[in-house]
C-alpha positions in Angstrom: 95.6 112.3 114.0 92.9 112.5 116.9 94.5 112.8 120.3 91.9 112.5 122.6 90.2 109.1 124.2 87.4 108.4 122.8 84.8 105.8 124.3 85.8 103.5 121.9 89.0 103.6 123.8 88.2 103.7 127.5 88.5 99.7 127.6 92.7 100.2 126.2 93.1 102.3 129.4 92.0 100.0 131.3 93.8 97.2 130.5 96.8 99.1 130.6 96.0 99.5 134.3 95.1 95.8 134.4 98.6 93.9 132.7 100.6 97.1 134.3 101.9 98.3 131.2 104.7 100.2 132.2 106.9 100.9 129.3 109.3 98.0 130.3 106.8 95.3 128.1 107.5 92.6 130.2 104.6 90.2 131.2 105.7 88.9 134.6 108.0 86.0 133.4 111.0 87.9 134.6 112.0 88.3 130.5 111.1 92.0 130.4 113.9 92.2 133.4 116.1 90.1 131.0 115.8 92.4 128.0 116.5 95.8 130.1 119.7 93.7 131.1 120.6 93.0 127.5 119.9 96.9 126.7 121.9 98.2 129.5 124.6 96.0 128.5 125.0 96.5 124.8 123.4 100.0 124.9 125.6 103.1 122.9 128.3 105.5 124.7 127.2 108.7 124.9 129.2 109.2 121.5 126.2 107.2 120.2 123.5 109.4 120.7 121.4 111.4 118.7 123.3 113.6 117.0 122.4 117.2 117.7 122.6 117.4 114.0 119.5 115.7 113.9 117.4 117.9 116.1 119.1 121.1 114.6 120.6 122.2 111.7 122.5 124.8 113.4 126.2 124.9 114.6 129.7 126.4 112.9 129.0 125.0 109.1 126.0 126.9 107.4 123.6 124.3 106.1 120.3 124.7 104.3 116.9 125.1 106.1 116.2 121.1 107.2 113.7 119.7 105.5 110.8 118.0 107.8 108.3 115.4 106.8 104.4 115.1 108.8 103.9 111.7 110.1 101.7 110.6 107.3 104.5 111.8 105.1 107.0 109.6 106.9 107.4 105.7 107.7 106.0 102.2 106.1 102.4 101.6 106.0 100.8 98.4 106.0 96.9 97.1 106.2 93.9 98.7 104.6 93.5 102.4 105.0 89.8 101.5 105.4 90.5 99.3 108.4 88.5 101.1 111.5 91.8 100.6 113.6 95.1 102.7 113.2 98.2 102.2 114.7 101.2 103.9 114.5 104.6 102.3 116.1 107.3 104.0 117.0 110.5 101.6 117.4 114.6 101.8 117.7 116.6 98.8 116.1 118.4 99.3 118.8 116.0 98.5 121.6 115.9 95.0 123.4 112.1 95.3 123.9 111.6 96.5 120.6 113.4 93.3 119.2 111.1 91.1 121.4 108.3 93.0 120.3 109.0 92.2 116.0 110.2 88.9 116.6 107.6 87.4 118.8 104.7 89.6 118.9 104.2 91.7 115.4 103.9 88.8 113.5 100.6 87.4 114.8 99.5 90.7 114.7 100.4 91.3 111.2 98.1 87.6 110.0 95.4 87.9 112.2 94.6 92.0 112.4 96.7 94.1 109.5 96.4 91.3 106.6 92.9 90.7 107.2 91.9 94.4 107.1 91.3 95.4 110.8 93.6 97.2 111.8 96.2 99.4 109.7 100.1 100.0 111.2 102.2 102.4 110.5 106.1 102.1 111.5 108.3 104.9 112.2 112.0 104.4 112.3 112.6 106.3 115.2 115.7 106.7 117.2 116.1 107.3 120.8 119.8 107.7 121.0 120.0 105.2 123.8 121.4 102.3 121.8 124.3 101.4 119.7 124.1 102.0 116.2 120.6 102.5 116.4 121.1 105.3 114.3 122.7 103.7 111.0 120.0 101.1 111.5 117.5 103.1 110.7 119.0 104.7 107.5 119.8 100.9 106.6 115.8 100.2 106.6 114.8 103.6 105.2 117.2 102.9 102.3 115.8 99.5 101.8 112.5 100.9 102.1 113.2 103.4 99.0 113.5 99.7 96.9 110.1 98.7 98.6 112.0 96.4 100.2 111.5 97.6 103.7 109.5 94.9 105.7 112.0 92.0 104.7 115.1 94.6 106.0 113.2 95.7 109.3 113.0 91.8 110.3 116.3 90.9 109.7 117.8 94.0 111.7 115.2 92.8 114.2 116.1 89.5 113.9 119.8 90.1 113.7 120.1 92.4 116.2 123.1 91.1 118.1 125.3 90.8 114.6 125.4 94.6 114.4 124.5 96.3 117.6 128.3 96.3 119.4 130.4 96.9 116.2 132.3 99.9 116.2 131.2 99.6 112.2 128.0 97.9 111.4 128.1 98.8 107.8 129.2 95.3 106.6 126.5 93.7 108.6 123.7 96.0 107.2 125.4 95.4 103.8 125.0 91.8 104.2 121.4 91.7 105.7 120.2 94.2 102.4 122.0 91.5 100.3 119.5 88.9 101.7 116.3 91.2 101.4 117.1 91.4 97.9 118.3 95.0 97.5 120.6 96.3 94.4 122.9 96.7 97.2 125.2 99.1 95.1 122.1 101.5 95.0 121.6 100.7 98.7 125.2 101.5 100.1 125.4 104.9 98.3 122.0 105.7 100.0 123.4 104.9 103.0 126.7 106.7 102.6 124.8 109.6 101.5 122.3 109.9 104.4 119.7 110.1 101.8 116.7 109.5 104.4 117.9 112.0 107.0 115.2 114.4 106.5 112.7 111.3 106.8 114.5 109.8 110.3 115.2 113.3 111.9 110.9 113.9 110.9 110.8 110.9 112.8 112.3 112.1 116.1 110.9 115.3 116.2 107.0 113.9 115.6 107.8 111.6 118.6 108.9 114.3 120.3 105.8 116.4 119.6 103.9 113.4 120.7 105.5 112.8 123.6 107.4 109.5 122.9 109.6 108.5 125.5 110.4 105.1 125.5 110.2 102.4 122.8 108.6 100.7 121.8 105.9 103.3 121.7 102.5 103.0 120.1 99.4 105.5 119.0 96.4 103.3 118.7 93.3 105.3 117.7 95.3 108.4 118.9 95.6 106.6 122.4 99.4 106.4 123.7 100.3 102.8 124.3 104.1 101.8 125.9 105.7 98.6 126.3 106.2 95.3 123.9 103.4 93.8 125.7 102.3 90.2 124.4 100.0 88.9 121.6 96.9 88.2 124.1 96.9 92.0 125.4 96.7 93.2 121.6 93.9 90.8 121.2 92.4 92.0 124.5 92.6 96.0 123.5 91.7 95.3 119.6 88.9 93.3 120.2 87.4 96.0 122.6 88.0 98.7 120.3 86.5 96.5 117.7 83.1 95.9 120.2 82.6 99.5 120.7 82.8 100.6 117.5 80.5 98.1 116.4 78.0 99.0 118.5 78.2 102.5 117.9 79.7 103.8 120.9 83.2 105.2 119.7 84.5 106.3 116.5 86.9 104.2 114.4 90.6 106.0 113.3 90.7 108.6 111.0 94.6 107.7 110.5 98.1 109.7 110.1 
């Protein structure tokens, strides 16, 4: 994936600068201030974490090499992959801003950009240790995703959120929630009982890693670094610049993950 700004992309930092995207998301109604509350609150103990499993296969038991994915081996791709905008989104179940972002935001975006062939999205279950359960949420959607039934699971974790996020065992929940996206859901709890999708979640945290991801939810549009669940008219705002300046020549479109 290109890394560098382009001049197609000059007009994204600058409304960063502009609407103070900060990695909070908030857009001055005092609800961004809301949803750090609501993290903080409901957020994992430190038992909760990422497990160091996850970032290394070392430690007393002798397991096998761990298997990593690249990024455009890894999450759930929607859109054309000859739409001239890519995006790739890096989001926790977990995360309060992240919720906001699916539930109010992504939505719009996916009827009037990705379904219409202008912009292509990528989502990457990625997990930032910071929240409660965040971690078994994201095997629940990869193992619904391996019965192509990921987007319908993604908004109902989204959407649910506060059903699962402060039980000591969210499994029942998850059950429940792949029951209603439609899932064989005796194929989907032994993919969850085996950690089938490790490899692809723990690719997941490393490539944010690499790429420098430190909050969610985190964005790569064009290669650019975006942070923060910022609101429908600032995706409008940095799409249709992107959109100008490729037109007229001036900046390249994505070439993708």
């Amino acid at each position: 994936m290109r890394r560098h700004m382009n001049k197609a992309l000059v007009p994204v930092a600058a409304l960063l600068v502009t609407l103070g995207c900060d990695g909070g998301g908030g857009d001055g109604d005092g609800s961004g201030e809301a949803a750090a509350r609501e993290d903080r609150a409901t957020s994992g103990s430190l038992s909760q974490s990422i497990p160091t499993s996850m970032l290394s296969d070392g430690g007393t038991t002798l397991k096998p090499p761990a298997q990593e994915f690249t990024l455009g081996e890894i999450g759930f791709d929607f859109g054309s992959v000859d739409a001239p905008i890519a995006v790739v989104e890096f989001s926790d179940y977990g995360c309060g801003y992240c919720r906001r972002f699916h539930t109010e935001t992504f939505p719009t975006l996916m009827e009037e950009y990705i379904e219409t062939g202008k912009v292509r999205w990528k989502y990457v279950t990625y997990v930032s240790g910071m929240f409660a359960n965040g971690l078994p949420a994201a095997y629940a959607a990869e193992c619904a995703g391996e019965q192509d039934l990921f987007p319908p699971m993604s908004k109902l974790l989204y959407e649910r959120q506060a059903d699962w996020k402060s039980l000591g065992d969210p499994s029942p929940v998850f059950a429940e929630l792949a029951r209603e996206a439609g899932t064989d859901t005796a194929e989907f709890q032994a993919c969850l009982a085996d950690e089938r999708h490790r490899p692809r979640v723990r690719s997941g945290i490393l490539s944010g890693g690499r790429l420098g991801i430190r909050g969610t939810p985190s964005f790569l549009v064009n290669g650019v670094p975006l942070v923060g669940a910022q609101p429908i008219a600032w995706w409008r705002d940095a799409f249709n610049a992107i959109a100008a300046e490729i037109e007229a020549g001036t900046g390249d479109p994505g070439d993708g993950t």
